[in-house]
N, C-alpha and C positions, 0 to 999 in steps of 0.2 A: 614850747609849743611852736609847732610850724608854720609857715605863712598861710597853706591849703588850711587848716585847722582854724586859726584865727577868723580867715577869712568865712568860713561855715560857722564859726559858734558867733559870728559879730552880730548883732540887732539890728545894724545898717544896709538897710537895704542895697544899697551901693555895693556893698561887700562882697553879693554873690557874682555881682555885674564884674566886678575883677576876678573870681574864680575862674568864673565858665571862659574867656580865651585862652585862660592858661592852659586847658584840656580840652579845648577842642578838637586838637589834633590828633585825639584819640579815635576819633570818625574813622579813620582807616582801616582801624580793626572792626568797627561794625560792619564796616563796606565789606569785609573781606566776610564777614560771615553771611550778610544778609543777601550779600550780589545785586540787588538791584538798586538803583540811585536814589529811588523816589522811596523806598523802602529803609532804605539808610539815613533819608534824608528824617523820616517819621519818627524813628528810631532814638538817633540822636536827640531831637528836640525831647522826645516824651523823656530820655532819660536827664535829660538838665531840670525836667520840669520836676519829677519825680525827685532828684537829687533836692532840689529848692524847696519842694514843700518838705522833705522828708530831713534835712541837713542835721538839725539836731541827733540824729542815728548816726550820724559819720563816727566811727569809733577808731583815730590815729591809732592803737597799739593792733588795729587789727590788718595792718598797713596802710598803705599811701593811698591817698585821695583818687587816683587814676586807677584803681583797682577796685575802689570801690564803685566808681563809676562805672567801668567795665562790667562789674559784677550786675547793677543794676541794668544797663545794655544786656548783656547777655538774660537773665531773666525775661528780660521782655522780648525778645529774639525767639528764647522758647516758648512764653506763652504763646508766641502771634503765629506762634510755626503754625500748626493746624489751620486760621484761616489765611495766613498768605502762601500757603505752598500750594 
């Protein structure tokens, strides 16, 4: 099991608190789709919060933890298109 993995299946709260800077830096990619700062800024948080309550669905064979965070970034990009554009 991988350290992303461990860290999502741990009961410790703390646990997520060391996830989320490790992909933070994935913000860039929302930046680039979303374009606006404050928009990206939304984006991001909802998808860590999203990731935190939902963590248990993290499924490792279905790849690495940064994609699945992407994935849920992205989902939420598309629903919100209609009222942010």
């Amino acid at each position: 099991m991988d350290e992303d993995t461990e860290l999502l299946r741990s009961p410790d709260p703390e646990a997520f608190g060391r996830f989320y800077p490790r992909h933070l830096d994935g913000h860039g990619v929302v930046a680039r789709r979303v374009r606006r700062p404050d928009l990206t800024f939304d984006v991001v948080a909802e998808t860590f919060g999203r990731a935190l309550k939902h963590r248990a669905r993290y499924d490792p064979r279905r790849g690495p933890a940064i994609a699945w965070l992407l994935q849920i970034a992205r989902n939420l990009v598309i629903d919100g298109r209609p009222r942010t554009a």
